[in-house]
C-alpha positions as CSV (number, residue, x, y, z in Angstrom):
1,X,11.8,-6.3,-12.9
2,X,14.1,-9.2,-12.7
3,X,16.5,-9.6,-9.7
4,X,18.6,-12.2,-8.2
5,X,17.7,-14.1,-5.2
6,X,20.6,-13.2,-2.8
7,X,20.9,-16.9,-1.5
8,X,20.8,-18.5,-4.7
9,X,21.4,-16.1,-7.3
10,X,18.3,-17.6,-9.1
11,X,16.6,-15.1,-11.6
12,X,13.4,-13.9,-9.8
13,X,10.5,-11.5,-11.4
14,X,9.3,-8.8,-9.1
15,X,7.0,-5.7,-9.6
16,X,7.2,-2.1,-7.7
17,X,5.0,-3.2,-5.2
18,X,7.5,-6.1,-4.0
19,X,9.8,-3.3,-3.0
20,X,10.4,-3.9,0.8
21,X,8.4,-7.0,1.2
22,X,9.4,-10.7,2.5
23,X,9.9,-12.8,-1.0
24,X,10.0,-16.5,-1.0
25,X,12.6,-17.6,-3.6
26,X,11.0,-20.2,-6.0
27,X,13.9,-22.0,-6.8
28,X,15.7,-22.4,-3.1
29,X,12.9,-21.9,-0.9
30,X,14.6,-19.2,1.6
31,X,12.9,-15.6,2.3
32,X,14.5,-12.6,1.5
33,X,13.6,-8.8,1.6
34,X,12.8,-7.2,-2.0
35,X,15.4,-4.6,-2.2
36,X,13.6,-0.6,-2.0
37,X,15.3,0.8,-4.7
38,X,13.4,-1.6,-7.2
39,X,10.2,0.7,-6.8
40,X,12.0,3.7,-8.9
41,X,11.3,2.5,-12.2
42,X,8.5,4.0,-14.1
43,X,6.4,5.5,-11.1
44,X,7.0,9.3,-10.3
45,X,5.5,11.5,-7.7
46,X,2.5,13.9,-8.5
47,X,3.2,16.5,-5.4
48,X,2.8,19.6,-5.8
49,X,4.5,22.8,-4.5
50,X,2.6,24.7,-1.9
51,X,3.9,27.7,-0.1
52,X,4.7,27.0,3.5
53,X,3.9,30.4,5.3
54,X,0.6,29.4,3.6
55,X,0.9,26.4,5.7
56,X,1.5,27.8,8.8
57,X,-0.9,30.2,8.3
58,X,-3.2,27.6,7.4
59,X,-2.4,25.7,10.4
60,X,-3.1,28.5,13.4
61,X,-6.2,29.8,11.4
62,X,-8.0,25.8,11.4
63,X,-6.2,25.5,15.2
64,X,-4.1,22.5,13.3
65,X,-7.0,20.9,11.2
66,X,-5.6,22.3,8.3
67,X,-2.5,20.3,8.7
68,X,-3.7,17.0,9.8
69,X,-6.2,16.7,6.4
70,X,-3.4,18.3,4.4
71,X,-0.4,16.3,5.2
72,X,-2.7,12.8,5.4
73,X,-3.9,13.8,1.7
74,X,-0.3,13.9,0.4
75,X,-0.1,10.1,0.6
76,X,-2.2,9.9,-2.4
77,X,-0.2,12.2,-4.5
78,X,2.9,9.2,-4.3
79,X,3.4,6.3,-5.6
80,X,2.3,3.3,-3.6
81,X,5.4,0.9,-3.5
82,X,4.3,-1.0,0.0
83,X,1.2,-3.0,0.4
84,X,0.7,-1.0,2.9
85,X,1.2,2.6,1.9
86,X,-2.0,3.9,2.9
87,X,-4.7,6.2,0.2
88,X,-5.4,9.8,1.4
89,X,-8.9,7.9,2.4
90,X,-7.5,5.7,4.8
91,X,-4.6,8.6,6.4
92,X,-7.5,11.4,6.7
93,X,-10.2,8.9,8.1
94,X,-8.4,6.8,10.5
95,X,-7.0,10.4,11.9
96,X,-10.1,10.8,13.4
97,X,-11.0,7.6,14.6
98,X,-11.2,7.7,18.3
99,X,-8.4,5.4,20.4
100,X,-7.3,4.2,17.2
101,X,-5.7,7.6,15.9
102,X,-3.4,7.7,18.9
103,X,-1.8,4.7,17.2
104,X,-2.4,6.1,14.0
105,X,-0.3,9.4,13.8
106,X,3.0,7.4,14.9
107,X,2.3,4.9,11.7
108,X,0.8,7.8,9.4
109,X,3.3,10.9,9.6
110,X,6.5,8.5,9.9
111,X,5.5,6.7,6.4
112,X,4.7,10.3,5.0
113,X,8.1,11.1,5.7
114,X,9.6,7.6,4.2
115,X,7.5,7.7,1.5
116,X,8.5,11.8,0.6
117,X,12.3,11.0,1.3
118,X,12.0,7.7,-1.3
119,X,10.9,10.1,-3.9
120,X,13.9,12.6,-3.0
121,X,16.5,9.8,-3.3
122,X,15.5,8.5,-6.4
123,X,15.9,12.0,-7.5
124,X,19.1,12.3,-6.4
125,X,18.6,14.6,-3.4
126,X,19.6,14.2,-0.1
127,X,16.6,12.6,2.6
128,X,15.2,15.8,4.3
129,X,11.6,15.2,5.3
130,X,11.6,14.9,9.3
131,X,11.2,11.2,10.2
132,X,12.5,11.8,13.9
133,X,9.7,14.5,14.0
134,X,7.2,12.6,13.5
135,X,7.8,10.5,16.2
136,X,7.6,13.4,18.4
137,X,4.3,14.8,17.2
138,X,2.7,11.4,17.9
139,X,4.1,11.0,21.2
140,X,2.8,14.5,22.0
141,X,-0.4,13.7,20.5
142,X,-0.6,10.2,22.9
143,X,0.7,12.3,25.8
144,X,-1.8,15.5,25.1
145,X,-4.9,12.7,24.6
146,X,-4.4,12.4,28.8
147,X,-5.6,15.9,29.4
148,X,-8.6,14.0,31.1
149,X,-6.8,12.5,33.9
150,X,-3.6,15.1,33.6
151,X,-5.6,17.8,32.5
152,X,-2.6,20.8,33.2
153,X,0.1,18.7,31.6
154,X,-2.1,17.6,28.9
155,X,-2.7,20.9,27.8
156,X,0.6,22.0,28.4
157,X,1.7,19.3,26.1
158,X,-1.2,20.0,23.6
159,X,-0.3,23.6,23.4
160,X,3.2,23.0,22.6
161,X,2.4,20.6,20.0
162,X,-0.1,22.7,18.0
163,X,1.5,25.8,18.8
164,X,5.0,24.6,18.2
165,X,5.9,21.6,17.1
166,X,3.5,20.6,14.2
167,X,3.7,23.7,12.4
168,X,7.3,23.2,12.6
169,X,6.9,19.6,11.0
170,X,4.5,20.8,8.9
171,X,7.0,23.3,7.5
172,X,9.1,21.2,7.2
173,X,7.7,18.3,5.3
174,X,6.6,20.7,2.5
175,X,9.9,22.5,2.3
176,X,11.2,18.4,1.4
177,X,8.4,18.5,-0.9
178,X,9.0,21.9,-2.2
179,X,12.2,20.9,-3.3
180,X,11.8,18.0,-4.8
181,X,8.7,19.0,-7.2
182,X,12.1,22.3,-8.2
183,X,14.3,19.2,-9.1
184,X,12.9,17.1,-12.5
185,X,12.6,13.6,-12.3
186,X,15.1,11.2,-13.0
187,X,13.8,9.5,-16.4
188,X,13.1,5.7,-15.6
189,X,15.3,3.0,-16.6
190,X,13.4,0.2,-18.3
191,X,14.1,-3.2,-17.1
């Protein structure tokens, strides 16, 4: 796709996978950030619709396994407009990766949720997938990981995150997705 470099004006080409990133003008030499709503053209979304008392169901039968593999597979049903938009291989594995999924689930649910909501504005529907959420099931994952040296909070917090709040996000994120796989796609403009 051809855009202009905002400092210069200069005629730039840039693909999907620019969208969001740092971009070092050829012509003036100054960075900019690749506009998002480049990455629209020509890629759509292969979600499917799934039915969210299933879900939940789901959820408390697995005690919230369900929904970790579930949601972290959904990465690889969009398209990949950042770098690093991670595969369904690299959500689901690094999920379970100890020390390093604490970090994880703040990164991997939060771009699940940006990722889901690009796909709904380029459809023309409002942004509904819970990125604030997500933020709070990782804290209350990092917070429920110190059950060993809290153990009574820890589970306290643990229980109210797998009996609670998940499911809730869970529900939540496929209702967005629900939605949006209702609504056609917009038909890509060429460039």
């Amino acid at each position: 796709m051809r855009i202009e470099c905002p400092h210069c004006d200069g005629p730039i080409n840039v693909g999907d996978r620019d969208a969001g990133t740092t971009y070092r003008c050829g012509a003036c030499g100054r960075s900019f950030v690749v506009p998002l709503d480049i990455a629209q053209t020509g890629q759509p979304h292969q979600l499917d619709s799934f039915p969210v008392a299933s879900l939940v169901l789901l959820h408390y039968i697995t005690a919230g396994l369900f929904s970790i593999i579930y949601l972290n597979l959904l990465h690889d049903k969009m398209p990949r407009l950042r770098r690093n938009d991670p595969s369904a291989t690299w959500a689901v594995g690094l999920c379970f990766v100890p020390g390093v999924n604490l970090v994880w689930f703040f990164f991997t649910y939060h771009r699940l949720c940006v990722r889901i909501n690009e796909q709904r504005r380029f459809n023309g529907l409002p942004e509904t997938a819970p990125t604030s959420l997500s933020v709070a099931v990782a804290l209350l994952t990092l917070f429920g990981s110190l059950t060993y040296l809290f153990p009574a909070p820890g589970l306290v917090v643990l229980s109210v995150l797998g009996l609670i709040v998940m499911p809730v996000f869970a529900a939540l994120v496929q209702n967005s997705i629900n939605d949006l796989v209702e609504h056609p796609t917009v038909p890509a403009v060429g460039c």
